[in-house]
Rosetta silent file (secondary structure, phi, psi, omega in degrees, C-alpha in Angstrom):
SEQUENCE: XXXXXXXXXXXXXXXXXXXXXXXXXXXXXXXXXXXXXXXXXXXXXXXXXXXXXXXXXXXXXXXXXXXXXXXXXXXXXXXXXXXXXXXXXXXXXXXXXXXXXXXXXXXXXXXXXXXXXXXXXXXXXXXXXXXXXXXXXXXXXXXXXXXXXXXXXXXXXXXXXXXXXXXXXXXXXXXXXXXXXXXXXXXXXXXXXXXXXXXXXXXXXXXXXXX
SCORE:     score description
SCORE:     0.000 S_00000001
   1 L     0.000  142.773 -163.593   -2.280    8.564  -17.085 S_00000001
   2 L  -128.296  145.998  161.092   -2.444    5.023  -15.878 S_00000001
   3 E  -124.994  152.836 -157.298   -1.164    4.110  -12.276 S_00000001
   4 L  -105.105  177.319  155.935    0.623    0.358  -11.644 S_00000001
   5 L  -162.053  135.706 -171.081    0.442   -0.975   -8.279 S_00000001
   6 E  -132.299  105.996  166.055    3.022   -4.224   -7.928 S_00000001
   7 E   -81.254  120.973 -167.535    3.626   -6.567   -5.624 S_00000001
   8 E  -120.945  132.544 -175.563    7.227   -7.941   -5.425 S_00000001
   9 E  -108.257  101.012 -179.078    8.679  -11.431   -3.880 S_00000001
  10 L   -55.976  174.835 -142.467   12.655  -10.901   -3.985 S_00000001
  11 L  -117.234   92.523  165.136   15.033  -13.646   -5.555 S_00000001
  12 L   -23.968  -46.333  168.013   15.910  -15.510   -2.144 S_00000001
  13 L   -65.304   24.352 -167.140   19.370  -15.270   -3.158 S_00000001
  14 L  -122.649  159.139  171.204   19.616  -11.947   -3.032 S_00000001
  15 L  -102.328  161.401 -178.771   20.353   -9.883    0.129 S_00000001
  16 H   -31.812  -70.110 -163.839   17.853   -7.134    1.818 S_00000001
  17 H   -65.040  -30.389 -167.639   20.293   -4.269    0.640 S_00000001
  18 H   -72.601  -60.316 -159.772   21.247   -5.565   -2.638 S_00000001
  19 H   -79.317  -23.966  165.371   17.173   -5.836   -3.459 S_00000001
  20 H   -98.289   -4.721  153.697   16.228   -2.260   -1.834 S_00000001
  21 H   -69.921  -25.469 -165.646   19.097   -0.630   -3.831 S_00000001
  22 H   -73.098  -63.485  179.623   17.965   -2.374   -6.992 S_00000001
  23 H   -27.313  -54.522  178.599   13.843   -0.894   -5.888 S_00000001
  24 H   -91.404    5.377 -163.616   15.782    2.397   -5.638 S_00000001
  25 H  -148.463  -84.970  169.827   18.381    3.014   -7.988 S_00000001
  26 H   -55.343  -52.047  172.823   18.272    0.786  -10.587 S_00000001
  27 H   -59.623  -32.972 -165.064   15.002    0.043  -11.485 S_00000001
  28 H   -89.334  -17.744  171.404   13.314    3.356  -11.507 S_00000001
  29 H   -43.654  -49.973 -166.644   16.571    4.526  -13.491 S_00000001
  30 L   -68.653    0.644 -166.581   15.703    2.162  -16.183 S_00000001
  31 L  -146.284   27.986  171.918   12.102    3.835  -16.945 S_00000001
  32 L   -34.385  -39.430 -165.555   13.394    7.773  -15.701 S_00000001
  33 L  -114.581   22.778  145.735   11.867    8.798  -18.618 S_00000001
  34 L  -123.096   -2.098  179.717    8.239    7.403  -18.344 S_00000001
  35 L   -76.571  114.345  170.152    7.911    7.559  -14.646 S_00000001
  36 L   -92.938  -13.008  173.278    5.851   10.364  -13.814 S_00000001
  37 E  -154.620  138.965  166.654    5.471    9.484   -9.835 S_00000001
  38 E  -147.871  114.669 -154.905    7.203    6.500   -8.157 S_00000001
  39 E  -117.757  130.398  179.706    6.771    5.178   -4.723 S_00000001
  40 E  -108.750  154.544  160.520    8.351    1.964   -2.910 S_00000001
  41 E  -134.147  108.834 -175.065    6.878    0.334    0.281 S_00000001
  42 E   -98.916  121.208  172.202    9.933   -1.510    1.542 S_00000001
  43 L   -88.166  101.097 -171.082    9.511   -4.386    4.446 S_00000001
  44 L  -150.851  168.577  174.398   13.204   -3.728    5.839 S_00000001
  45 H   -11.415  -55.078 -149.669   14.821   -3.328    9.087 S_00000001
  46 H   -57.146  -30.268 -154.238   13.729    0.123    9.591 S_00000001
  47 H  -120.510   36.517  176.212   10.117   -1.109   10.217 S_00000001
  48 H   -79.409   -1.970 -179.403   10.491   -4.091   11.295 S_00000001
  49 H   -85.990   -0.244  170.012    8.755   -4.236   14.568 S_00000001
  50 H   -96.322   14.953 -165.131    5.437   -3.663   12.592 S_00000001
  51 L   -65.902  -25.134  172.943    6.063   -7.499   11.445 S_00000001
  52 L   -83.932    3.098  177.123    2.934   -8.629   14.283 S_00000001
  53 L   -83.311  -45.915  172.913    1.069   -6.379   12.399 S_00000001
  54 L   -49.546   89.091  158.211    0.938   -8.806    8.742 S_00000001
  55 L   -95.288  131.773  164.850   -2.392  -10.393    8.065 S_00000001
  56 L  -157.076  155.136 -179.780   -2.524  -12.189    4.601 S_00000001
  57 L  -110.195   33.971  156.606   -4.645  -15.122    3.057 S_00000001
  58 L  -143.768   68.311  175.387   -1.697  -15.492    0.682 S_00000001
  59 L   -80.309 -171.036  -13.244    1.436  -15.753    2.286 S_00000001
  60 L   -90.566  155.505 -137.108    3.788  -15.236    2.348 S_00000001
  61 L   -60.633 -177.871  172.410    3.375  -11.703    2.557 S_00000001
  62 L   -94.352  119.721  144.080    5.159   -9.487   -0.509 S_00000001
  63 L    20.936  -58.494 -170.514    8.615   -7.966    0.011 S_00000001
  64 E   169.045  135.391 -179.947    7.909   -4.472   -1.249 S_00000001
  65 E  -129.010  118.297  170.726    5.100   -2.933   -3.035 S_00000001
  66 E  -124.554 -178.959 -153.679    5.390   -0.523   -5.434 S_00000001
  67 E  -157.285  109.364  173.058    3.048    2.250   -7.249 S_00000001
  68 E  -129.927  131.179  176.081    4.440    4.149  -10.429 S_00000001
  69 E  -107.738  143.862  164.895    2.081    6.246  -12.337 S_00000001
  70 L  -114.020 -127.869  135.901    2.779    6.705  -16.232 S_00000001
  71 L   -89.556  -57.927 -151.890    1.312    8.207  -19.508 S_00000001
  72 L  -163.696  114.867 -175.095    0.575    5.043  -20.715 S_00000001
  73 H   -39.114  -36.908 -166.096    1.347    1.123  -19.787 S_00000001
  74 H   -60.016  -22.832  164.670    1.802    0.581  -23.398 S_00000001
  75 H  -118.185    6.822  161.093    5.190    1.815  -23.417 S_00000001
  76 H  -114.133    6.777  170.465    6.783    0.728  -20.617 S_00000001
  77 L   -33.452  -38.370 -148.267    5.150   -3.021  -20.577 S_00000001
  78 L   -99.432  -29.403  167.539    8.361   -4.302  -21.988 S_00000001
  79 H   -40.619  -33.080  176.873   10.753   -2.498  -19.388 S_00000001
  80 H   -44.952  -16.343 -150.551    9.002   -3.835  -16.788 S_00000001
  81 H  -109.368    5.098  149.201   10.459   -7.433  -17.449 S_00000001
  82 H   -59.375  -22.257 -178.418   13.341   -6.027  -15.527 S_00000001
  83 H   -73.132  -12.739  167.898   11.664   -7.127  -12.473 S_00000001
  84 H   -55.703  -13.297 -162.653   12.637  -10.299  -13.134 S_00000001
  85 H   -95.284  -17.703  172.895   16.104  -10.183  -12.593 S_00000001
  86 H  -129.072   26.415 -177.237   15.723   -9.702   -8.791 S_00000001
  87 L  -121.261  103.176  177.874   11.947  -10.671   -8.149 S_00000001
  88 L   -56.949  -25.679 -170.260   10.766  -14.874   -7.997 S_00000001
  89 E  -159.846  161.089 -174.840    7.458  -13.515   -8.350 S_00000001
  90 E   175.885  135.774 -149.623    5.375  -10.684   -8.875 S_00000001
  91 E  -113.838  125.252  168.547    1.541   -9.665   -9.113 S_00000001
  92 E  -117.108  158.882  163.661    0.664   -6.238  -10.848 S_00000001
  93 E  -152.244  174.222  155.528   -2.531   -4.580  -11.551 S_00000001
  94 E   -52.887  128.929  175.696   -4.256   -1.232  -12.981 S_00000001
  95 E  -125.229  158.808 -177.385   -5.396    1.230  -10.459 S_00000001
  96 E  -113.433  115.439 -147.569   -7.950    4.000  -10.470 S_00000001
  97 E  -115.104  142.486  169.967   -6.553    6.177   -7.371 S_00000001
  98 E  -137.537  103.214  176.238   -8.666    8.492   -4.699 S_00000001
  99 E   -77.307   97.757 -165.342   -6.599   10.393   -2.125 S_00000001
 100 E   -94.763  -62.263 -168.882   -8.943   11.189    1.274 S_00000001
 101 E  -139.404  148.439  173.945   -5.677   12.272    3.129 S_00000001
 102 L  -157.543  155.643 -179.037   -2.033   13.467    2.092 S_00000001
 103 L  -107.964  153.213  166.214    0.886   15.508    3.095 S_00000001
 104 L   -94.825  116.975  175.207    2.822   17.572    1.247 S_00000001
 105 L   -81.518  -24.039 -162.781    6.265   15.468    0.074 S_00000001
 106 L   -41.607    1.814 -160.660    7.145   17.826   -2.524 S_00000001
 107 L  -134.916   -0.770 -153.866   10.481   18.675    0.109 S_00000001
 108 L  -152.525   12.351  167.086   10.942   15.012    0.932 S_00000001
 109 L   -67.690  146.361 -178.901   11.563   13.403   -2.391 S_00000001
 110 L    64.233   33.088  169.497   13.967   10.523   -2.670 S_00000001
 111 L  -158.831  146.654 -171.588   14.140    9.856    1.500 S_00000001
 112 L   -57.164  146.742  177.628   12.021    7.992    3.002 S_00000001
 113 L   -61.940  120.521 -174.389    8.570    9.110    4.620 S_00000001
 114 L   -55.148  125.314  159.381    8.357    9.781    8.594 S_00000001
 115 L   124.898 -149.642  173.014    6.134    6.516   10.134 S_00000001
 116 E  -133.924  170.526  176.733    5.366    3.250    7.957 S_00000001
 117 L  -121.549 -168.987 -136.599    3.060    2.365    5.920 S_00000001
 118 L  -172.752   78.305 -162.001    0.381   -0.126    5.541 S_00000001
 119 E  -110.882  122.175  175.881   -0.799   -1.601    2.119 S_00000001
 120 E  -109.436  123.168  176.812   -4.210   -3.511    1.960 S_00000001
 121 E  -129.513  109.557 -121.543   -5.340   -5.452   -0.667 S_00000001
 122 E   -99.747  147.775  159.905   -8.563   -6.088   -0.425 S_00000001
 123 L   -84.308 -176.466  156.454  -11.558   -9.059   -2.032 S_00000001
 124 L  -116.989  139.062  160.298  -14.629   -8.766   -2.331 S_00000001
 125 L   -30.397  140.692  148.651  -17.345  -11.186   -0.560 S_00000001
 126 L   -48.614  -65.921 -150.296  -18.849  -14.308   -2.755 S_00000001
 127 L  -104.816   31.848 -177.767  -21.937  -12.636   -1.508 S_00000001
 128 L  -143.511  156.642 -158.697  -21.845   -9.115   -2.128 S_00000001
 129 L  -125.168  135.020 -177.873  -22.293   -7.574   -5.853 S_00000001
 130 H   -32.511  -55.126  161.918  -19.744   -5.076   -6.678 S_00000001
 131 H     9.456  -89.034 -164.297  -22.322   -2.492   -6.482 S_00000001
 132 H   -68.819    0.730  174.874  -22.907   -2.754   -2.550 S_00000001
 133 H   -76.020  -54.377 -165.852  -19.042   -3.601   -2.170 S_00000001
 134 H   -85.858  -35.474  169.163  -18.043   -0.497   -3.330 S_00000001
 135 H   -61.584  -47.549  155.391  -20.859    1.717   -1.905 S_00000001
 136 H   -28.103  -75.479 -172.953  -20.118    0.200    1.351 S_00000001
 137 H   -56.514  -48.919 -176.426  -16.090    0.787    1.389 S_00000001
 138 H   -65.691  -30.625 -167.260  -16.649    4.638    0.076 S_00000001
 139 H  -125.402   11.178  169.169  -19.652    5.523    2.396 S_00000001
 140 L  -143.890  -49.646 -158.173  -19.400    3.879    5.516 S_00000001
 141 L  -103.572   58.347  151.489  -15.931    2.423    5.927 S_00000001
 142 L  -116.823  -49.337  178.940  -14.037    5.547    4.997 S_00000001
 143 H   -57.418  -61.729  151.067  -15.456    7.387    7.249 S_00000001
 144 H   -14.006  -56.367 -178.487  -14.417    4.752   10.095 S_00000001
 145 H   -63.312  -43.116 -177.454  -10.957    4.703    8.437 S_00000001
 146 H  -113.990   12.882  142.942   -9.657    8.557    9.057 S_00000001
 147 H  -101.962  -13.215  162.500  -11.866    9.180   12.074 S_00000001
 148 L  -114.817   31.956 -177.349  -10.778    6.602   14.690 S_00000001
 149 L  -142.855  153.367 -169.741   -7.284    6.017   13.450 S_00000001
 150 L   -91.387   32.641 -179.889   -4.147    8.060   13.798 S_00000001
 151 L   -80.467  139.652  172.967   -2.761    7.743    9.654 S_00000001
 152 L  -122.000   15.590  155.932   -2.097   10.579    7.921 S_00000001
 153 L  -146.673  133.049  171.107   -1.902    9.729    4.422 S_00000001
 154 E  -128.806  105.678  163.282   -4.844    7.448    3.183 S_00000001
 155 E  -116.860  141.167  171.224   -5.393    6.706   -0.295 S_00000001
 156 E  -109.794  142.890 -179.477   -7.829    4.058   -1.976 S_00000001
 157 E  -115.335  125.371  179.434   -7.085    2.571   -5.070 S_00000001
 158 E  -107.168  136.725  157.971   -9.985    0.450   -7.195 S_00000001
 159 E   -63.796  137.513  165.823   -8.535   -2.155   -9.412 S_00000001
 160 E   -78.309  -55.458 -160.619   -9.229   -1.642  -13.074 S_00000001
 161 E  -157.963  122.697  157.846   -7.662   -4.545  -14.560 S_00000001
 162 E   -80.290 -179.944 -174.484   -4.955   -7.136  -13.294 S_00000001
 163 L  -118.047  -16.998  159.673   -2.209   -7.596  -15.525 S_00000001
 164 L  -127.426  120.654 -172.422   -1.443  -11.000  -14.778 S_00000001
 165 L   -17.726  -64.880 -170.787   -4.017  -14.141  -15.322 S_00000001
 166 L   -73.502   24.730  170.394   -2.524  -15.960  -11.765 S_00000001
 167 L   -62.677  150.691  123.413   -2.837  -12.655  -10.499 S_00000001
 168 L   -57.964  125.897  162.130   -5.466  -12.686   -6.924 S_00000001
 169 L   -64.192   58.801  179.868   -8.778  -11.020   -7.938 S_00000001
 170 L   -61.417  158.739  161.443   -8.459   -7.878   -5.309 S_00000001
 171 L   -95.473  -19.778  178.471  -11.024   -5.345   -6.090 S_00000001
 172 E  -168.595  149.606  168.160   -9.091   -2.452   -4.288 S_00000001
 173 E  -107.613  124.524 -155.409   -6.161   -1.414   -2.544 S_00000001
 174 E  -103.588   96.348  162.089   -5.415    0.832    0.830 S_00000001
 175 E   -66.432  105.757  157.621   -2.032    2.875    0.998 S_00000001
 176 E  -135.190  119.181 -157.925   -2.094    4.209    4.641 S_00000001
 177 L   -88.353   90.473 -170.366    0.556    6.004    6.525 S_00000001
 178 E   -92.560  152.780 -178.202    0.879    5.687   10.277 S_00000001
 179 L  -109.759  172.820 -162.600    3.414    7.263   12.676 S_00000001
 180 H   -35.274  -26.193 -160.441    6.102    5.109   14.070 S_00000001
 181 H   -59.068  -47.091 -179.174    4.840    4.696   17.197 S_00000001
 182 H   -45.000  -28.499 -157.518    2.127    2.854   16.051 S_00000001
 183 H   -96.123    5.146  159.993    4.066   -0.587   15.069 S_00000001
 184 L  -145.348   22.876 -177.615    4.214   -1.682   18.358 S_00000001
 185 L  -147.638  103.443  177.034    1.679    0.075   20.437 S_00000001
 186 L   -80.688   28.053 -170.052   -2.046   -0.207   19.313 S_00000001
 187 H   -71.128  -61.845 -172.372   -2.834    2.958   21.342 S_00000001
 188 H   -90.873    5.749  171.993   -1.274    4.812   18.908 S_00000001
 189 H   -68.612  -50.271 -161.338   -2.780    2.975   15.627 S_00000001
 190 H   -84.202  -29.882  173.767   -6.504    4.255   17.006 S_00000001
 191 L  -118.109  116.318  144.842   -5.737    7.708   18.867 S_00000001
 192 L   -28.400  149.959  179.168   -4.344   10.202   17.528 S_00000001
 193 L   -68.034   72.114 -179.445   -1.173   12.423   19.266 S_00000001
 194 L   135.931   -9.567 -163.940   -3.063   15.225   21.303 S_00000001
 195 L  -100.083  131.906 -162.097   -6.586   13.987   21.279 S_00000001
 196 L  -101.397   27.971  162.615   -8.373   13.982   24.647 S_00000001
 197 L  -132.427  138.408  177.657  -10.823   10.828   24.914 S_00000001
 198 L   -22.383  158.480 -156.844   -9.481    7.522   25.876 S_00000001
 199 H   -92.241  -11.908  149.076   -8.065    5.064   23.986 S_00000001
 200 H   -39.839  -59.570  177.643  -10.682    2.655   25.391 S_00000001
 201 H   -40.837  -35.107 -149.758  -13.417    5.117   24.605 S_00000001
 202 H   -76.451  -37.511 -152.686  -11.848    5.423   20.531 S_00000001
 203 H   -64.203  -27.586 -168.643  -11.843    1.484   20.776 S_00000001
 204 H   -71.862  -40.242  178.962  -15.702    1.126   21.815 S_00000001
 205 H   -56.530  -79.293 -174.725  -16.170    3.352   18.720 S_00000001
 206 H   -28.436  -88.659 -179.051  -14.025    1.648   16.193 S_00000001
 207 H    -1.616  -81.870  176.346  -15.691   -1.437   17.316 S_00000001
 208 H   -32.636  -51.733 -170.698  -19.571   -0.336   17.636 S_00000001
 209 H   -58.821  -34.552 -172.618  -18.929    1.379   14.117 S_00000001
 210 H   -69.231  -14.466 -171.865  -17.739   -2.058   12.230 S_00000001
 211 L   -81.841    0.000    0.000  -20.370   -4.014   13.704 S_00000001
């Protein structure tokens, strides 16, 4: 089983709705019958107030990011070339996937997830050797990640392989799932719903730990 992860820049001429119907109807239609999981992360209306939220050293940022796992790239490479008809651009790569936290969707297929989400795609330092890059993100800053922050689905993905030369060389990617609240109040990005020390205290944490 191979999982894609894609970044997509819509066809300016196209409208929001035209381009998140295509994400949802049409596209995953065309490959029904190699998709074995398929997930969009849409930048649209609903979530738009998490828009002060968008850091990128490539803007501008992507559209919609999507993550379909298959048996094998090799037979849906050429379907793929569908994305063309509504995308100006588009980056894909292999991913090797590790899920630290998830809900069960199995009840909540085809409608969208309660909060937003949050897709990171990450370098590595000039001055760090994969090695200590990767030891680092798994054994210190995971721990950081689901204990001072209120998300409730976290998965990391390490790149394998990109798929296109002009591609950016990320080394890994963050899927994380936040609840709504969160996109305009960082109160609720860092503390949890129910949890009784301050959101000063969690910040002094966060903080202390990255340094």
């Amino acid at each position: 089983m191979e999982k894609k992860a894609i970044q997509l820049w819509k066809n300016t001429n196209l409208e929001d709705n035209e381009f998140k119907g295509f994400l949802l109807n049409e596209f995953p239609s065309t490959l029904k019958d190699e998709i074995l999981s398929y997930q969009v992360n849409l930048a649209d209306d609903d979530v738009s107030d998490a828009s002060g939220l968008i850091q990128s050293s490539y803007p501008p940022s992507p559209n919609a990011v999507l993550f379909l796992k298959v048996n094998s790239l090799f037979h849906v490479e050429e379907k793929l070339n569908i994305l063309e008809s509504h995308a100006k651009r588009f980056f894909s790569y292999i991913v090797s996937e590790s899920k630290i936290l998830e809900i069960d969707e199995s009840n909540n297929l085809g409608h969208r997830t309660e909060g937003f989400s949050q897709i990171v795609f990450l370098e590595k330092p000039e001055h760090m050797d994969v090695y200590d890059w990767f030891d680092h993100w798994t054994h210190y800053h995971t721990e950081i990640a689901i204990e001072t922050q209120s998300n409730f689905i976290y998965t990391q993905n390490t790149v394998v392989r990109r798929l296109q030369k002009d591609a950016p060389k990320f080394i890994a990617i963050i899927e994380e799932c936040f609840p709504l609240g969160a996109m305009t109040d960082q109160e609720r990005i860092l503390c949890r719903q129910g949890q009784s020390f301050t959101y000063e205290t969690k910040f002094k944490y966060y903080d202390g730990k990255l340094q």
